[in-house]
N, C-alpha and C positions, 0 to 999 in steps of 0.2 A: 259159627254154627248155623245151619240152617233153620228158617222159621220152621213151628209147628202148625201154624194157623194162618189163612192170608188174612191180609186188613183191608178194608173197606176201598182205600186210596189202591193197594194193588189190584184189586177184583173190577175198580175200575179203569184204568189199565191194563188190564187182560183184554174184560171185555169190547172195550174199545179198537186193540185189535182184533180179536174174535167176529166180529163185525164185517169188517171188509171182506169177509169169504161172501163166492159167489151162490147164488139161486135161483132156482126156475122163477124167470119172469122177475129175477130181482124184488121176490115177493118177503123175502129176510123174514122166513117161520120161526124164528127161534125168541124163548124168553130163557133169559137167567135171574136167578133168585138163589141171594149169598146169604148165607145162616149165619151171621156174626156169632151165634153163642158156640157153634160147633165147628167155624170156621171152615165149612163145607161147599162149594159151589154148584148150582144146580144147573142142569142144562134140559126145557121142556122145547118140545115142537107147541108152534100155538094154531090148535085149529081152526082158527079165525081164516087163516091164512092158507089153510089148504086150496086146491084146486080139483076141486070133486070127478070133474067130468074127463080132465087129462092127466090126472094122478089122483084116482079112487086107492089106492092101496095107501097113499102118503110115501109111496119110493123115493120121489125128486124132495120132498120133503124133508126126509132123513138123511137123505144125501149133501143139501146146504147145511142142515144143524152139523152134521158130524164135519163138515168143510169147517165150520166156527169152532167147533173143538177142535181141530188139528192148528187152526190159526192161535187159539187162547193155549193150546200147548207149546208153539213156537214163543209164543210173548214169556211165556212161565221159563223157559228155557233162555232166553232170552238176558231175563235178567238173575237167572243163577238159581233158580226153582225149579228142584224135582219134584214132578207130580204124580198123583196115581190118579186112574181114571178106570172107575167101574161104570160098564154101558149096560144102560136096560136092567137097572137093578131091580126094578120093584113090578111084576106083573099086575099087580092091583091100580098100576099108575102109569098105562099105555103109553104119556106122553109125557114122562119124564124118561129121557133118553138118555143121560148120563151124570155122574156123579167127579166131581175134582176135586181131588184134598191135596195136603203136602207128603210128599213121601219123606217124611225122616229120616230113613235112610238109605236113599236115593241120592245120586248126584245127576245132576244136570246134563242133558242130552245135548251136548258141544256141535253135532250132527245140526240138529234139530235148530240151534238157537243161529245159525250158518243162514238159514233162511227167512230171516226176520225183516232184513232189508226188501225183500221182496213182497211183504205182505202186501205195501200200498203201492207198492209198483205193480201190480197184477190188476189187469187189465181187460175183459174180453177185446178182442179187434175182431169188427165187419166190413173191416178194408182186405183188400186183395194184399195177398203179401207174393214175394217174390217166387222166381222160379226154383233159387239154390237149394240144394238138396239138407236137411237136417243131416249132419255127421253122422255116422254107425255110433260112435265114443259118448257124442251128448242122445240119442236112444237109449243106450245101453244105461244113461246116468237115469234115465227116465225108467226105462223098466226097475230099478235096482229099487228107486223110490217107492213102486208100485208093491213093488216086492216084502218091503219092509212093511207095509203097512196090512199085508196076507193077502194082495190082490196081484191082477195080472196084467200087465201090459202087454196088446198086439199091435203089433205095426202088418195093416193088411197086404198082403199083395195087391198085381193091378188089379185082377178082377173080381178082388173082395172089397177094394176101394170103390169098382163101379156099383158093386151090387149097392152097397150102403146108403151110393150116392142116389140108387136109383129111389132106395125106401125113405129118404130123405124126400125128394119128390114126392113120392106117394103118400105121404105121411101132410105135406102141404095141400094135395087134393083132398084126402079124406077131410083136413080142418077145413078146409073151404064150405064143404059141402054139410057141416056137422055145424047146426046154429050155435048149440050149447059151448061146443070148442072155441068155437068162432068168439062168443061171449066173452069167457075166461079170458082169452087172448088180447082183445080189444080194453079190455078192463086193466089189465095190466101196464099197458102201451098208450092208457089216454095221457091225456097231461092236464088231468083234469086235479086241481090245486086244493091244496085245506086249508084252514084258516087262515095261516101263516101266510097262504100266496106261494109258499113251495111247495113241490109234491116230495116226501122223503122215499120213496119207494117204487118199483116200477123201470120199466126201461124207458129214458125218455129217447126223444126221436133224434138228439147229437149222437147217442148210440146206434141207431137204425144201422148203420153205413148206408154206402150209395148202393144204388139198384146195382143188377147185373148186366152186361153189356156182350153181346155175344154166347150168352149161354147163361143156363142155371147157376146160381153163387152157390157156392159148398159152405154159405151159412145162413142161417133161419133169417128170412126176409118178414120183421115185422112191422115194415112198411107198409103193409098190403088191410092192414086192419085199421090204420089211422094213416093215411096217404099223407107225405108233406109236401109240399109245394117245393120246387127248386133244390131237390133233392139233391141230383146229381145220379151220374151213371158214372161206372169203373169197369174195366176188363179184369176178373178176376183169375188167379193162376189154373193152365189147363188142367194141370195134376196135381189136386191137394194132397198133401200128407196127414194125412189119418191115422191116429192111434185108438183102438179100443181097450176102454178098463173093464175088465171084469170079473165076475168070483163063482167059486164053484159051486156057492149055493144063493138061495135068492130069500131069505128072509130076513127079520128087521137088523138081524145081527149082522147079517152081512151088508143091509144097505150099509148098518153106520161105519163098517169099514172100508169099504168103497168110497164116502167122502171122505174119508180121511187121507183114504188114498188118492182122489181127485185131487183134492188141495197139497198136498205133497209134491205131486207130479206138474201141478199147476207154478207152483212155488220155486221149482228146481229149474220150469223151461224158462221163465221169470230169470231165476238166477244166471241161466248161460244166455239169458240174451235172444232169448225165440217169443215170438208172439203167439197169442193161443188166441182160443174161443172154441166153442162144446155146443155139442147138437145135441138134445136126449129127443129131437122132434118123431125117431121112427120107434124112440125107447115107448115112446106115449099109449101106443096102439098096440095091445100083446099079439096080431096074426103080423105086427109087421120085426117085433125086437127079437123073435127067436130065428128068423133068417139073418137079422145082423150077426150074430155069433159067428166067430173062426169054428167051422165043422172039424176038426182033428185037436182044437185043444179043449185040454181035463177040465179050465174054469169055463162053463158056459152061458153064462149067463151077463150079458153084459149091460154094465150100467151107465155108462158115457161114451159119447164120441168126441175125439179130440180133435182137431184142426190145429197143425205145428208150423211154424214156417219161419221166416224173417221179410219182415212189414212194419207199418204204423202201429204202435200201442192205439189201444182203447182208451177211448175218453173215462173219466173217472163216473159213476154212477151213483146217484144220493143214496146215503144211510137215515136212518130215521137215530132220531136221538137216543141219547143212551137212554132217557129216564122214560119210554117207552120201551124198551128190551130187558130193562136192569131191575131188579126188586131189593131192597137189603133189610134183614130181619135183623133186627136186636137179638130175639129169641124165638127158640123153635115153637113150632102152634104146641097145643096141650094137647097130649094124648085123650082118646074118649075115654070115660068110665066105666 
């Protein structure tokens, strides 16, 4: 029989994977909070965590929390848990973004649980990856994912890969020139340590990859806001392979399906053996993300840039513990009077 209720020991478990999903700046927005009496799992963005000046709407925000739910969906699926999952239940509670309980009678998404081994092998890579072309068959396995989760997979032509690449550019002058941006960005990227002596969050500088060598890198150099000494420089590939996700509408319901689709898509190029890494750097600036769009398709609004290829995995990036992300109730609060 299937449970009715998770326990404590599973929800830690979940969230543990749920975790390893990626976010802007590796800033890991998300708190969960498990109702032991109702055996309900909560999923809040924490605004602590926001980034005011380069995500005023919270988009890249909802887009890592819903990555952490499609991860705690994989886990629940995993070990033979149907779940149901209501998003944006409660309007009165802006930043409680999702709801997980047991579906009773549900089975297990065999699909879904396929992709489990690939949670902690997911990796961003800022290393140059090869010339070989991604297959048409593992695309097609990628849009399929995109698909499932209501969003759109593009793979651009050339000259919608140049444009991208150029708003990618342009998007690294505008932060240059933009102190506020500039802030955010350096703040995330310091290795400035807590008590502990480790930093749990953030991109440290093993992540940077090496400078570019011969040309702009086709991924966010955030080298340039905490320089490191003995860096290194690499030739990166002439012709990235770019995928765009996107959906045909742009509010919060759509961001949360778009991570979910992210992390899906993430998961699947994981599972065939492709190295990833994501720009949202030209998503940042709304006069530069609506010339990213493919001009001829229905979903237009896009929420990631993908970078596909075969290269070096990414170095592994710190999580902050659970007993910061994690809250567990005995019992619901008390209703007011």
């Amino acid at each position: 029989m299937t449970a009715t209720h998770f326990d404590p020991d599973t929800v830690i478990r979940l969230v543990g994977d749920a975790v390893t999903a990626p976010s802007m700046h590796n800033a890991q927005p998300w708190k969960f909070v498990f109702q032991a009496g109702s055996g309900a799992l909560a999923l809040y963005g924490d605004p602590e965590r926001a980034m005011p000046r380069t995500d005023p709407d919270h988009r890249s925000l909802h887009l890592g929390c819903a990555a952490a739910l499609f991860n705690l969906r994989v886990s629940a699926a995993w070990i033979g848990l149907p779940v149901r999952v209501q998003l944006l239940r409660d309007d009165a509670e802006p930043w409680l973004l999702a709801t997980v309980t047991i579906d009773e009678a549900g089975v297990a998404d065999r699909e879904l649980a396929s992709l489990h081994d690939a949670i902690r092998r997911r990796h961003t890579s800022r290393y140059p990856f090869t010339e070989e072309p991604v297959p048409t068959a593992v695309l097609d396995g990628l849009w399929s994912a995109a698909r499932l989760e209501g969003c759109r997979l593009t793979v651009p032509d050339t000259w919608h890969i140049d444009t991208v690449l150029g708003l990618v550019r342009d998007a690294e002058h505008r932060e240059e020139i933009d102190p506020l941006a500039r802030a955010e960005t350096a703040a995330w990227t310091s290795p400035t340590q807590n008590a502990s002596g480790t930093r749990r969050d953030g991109i440290p500088a093993a992540a940077f990859g090496p400078k570019a060598s011969g040309g702009p890198a086709p991924v966010r150099d955030f080298g340039w806001a905490n320089p490191i000494p003995d860096r290194g420089w690499a030739v990166f590939e002439k012709r990235p392979q770019l995928a765009l996700l996107s959906t045909e509408g742009d509010t919060r319901a759509d961001w949360m399906r778009a991570g979910q689709a992210m992390e899906r898509v993430l998961l699947q190029a994981t599972a065939d053996g492709l190295a990833t890494s994501m720009t949202s750097h030209p998503l940042e600036w709304p006069e530069l993300r609506w010339p990213a769009r493919d001009p001829v398709a229905a979903m237009g609004h896009v929420q990631m840039v993908f970078r596909l290829g075969y290269g070096p995995a990414g170095p592994d990036t710190p999580r902050r513990p659970l007993t910061e992300v994690l809250e567990i109730r005995d019992e619901e609060p008390a209703a007011d009077a």
